[in-house]
N, C-alpha and C positions, 0 to 999 in steps of 0.2 A: 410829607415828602421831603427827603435831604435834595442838597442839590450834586450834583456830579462831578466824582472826580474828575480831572483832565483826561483826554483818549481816550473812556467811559464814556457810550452812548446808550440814551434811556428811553425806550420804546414803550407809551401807552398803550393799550385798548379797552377805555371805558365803557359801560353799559348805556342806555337810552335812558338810565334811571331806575325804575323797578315796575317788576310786570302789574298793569293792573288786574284785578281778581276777573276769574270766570271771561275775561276777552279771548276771541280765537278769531280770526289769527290773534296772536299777542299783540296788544298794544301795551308801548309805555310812556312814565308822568311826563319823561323831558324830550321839547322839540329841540329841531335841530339847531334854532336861535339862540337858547339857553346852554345847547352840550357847545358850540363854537364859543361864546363868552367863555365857559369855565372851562375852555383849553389851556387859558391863562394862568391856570392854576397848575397845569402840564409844563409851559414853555419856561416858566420863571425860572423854575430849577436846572435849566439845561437841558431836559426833553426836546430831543430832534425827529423824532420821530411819534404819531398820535394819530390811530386807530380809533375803530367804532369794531363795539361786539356785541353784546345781545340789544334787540331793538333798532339801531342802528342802521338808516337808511342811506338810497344817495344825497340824501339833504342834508341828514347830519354831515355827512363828509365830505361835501362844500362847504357848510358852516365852519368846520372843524380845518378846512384849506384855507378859503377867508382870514380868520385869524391867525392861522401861523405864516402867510402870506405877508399881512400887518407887521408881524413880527420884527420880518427879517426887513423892513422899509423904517420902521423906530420903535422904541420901545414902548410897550403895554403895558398899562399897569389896573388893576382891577379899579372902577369909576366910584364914588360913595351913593352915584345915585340908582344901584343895583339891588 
């Protein structure tokens, strides 16, 4: 991902991960603990905005508020013990 120009804003909406086989309803691999970490990899570049799309519960997207919440209080930066 580049990061954005100035007055360019960049709208995520990442998956849950990928479907696991033969589950119904759908289940997928990433909870919502894991899509909120790797929002981080959304916000660095200037992403103001990050959605949830396939999979994608109300938990992912408290997880995924929680960190850009973080954000905007100091800077984040991905931990080495991850």
């Amino acid at each position: 991902m580049v990061a954005a120009e100035p007055g360019v804003s960049i709208w995520t909406k990442p998956n849950a991960g990928m479907p696991l086989a033969r589950s119904w309803p759908r289940e997928y691999d990433v909870g919502p603990e894991e899509m909120g970490e790797s929002t981080v990899c959304f916000i660095l570049p200037g992403t103001q905005l990050v959605g949830g799309c396939c999979g994608s519960t109300p938990a992912h997207g408290h997880a995924i508020a929680e960190t850009m919440r973080q954000d905007q209080q100091e800077a984040i930066w991905p931990s080495s013990d991850h």
